[in-house]
C-alpha positions as CSV (number, residue, x, y, z in Angstrom):
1,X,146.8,-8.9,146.3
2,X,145.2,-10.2,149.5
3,X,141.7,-8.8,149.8
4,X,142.0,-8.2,153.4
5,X,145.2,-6.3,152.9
6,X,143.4,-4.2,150.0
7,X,140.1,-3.2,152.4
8,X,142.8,-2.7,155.5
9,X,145.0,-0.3,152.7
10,X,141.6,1.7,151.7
11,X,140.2,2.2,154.8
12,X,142.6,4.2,156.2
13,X,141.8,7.1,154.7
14,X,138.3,7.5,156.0
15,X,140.4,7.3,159.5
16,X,141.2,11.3,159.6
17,X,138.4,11.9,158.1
18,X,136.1,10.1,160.9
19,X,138.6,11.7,163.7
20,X,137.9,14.9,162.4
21,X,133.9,14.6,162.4
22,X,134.1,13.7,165.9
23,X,136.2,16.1,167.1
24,X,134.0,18.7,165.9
25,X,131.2,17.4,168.5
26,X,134.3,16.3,171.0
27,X,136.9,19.3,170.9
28,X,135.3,21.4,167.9
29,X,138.3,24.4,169.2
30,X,141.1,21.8,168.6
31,X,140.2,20.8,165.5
32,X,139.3,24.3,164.0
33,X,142.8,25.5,165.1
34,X,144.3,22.5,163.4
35,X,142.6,23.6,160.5
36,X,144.0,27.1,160.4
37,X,140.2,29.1,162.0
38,X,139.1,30.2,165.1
39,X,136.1,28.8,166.7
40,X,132.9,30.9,165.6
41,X,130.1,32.0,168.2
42,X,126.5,31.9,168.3
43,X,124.9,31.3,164.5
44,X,128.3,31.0,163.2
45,X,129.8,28.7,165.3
46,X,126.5,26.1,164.9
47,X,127.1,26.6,161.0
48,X,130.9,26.1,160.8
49,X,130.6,23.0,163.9
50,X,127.2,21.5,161.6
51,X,128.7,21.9,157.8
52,X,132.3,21.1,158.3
53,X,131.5,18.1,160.6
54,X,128.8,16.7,158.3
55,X,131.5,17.1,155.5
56,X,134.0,15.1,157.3
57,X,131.3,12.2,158.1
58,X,130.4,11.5,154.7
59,X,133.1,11.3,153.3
60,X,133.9,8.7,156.4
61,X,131.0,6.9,156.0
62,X,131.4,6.9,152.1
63,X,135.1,5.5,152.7
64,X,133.9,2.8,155.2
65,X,131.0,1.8,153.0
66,X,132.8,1.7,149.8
67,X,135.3,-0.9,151.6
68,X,132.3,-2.8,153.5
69,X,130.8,-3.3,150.6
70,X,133.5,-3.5,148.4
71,X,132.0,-0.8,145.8
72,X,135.1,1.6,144.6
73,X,132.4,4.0,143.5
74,X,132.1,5.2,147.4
75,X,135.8,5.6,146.9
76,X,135.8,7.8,143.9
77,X,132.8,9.8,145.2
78,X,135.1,10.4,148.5
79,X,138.0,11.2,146.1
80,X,135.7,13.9,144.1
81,X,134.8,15.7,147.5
82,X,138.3,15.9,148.6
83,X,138.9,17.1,144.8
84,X,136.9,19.8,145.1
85,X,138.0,20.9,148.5
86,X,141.3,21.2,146.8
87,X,140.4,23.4,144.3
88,X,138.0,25.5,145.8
89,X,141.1,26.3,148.1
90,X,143.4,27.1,145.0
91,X,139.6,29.5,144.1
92,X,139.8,30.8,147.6
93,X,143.6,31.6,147.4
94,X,143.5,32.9,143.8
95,X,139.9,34.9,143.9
96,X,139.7,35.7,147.5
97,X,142.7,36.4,148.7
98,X,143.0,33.3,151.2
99,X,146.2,32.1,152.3
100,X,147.1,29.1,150.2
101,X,147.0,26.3,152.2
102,X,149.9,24.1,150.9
103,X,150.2,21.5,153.2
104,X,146.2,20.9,153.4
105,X,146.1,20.8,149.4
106,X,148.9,18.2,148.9
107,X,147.1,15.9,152.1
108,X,144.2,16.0,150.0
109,X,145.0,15.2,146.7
110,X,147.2,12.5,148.3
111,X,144.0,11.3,149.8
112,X,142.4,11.5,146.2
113,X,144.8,9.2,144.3
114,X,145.0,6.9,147.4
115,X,141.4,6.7,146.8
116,X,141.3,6.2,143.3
117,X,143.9,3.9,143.3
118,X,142.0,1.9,146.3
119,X,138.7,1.7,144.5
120,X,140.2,0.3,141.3
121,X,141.8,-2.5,143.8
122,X,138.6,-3.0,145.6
123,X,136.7,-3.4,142.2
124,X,139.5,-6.0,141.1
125,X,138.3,-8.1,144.0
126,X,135.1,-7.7,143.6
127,X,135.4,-8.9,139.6
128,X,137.6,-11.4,140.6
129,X,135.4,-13.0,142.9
130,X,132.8,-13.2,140.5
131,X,130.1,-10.4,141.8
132,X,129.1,-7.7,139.7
């Protein structure tokens, strides 16, 4: 497979994920409501506007970096966070008493093997070009 078409394939997960970080500095009330919360005040609001936005970021940044430097490891390390989102929501919904959030779950584990899947490509053409 073309290696252009491969980096152009796994990039576009890091897409949301970069939208998202920046509309928690841009239109932080837009993007909690997407994601199911209210905006917080005071204390609260700089915690859930500082965490959640530094958790989309890196796993942006490890997305984009994995594919700039063609290194799937970035990928599977941005696969693992997702991973865990995803089942610390099925903890939340099972311990806590959270609604299960369905829809977010399957996006993220769709995100997860898209990862995977484009980190194994990337490290293809990587071996096939020679560099270890």
């Amino acid at each position: 497979m073309n290696a252009t078409v491969v980096k152009i394939i796994a990039v576009i997960p890091g897409l949301p994920l970069l939208m998202n970080a920046i509309l928690f500095v841009v239109d932080p009330a837009k993007v909690t409501a997407d994601l199911g919360m209210p905006l917080l005040d005071g204390l609260g609001r700089s915690t859930q506007l500082a965490d959640l936005g530094a958790l989309f970021l890196f796993g942006a940044i490890l997305v984009f970096y994995g594919v700039l430097k063609s290194e799937g490891l970035y990928l599977r390390i941005g696969s693992l966070l997702l991973g865990l989102i995803a089942v610390l929501r099925v903890v939340a919904w099972g311990v806590n008493g959270a609604e299960l959030a369905t829809i977010l779950i399957i996006t993220e584990l769709v995100l997860v093997i898209w990862l995977l899947v484009a980190a194994v490509y990337l490290d293809k053409l990587k071996q096939a070009d020679g560099v270890e």
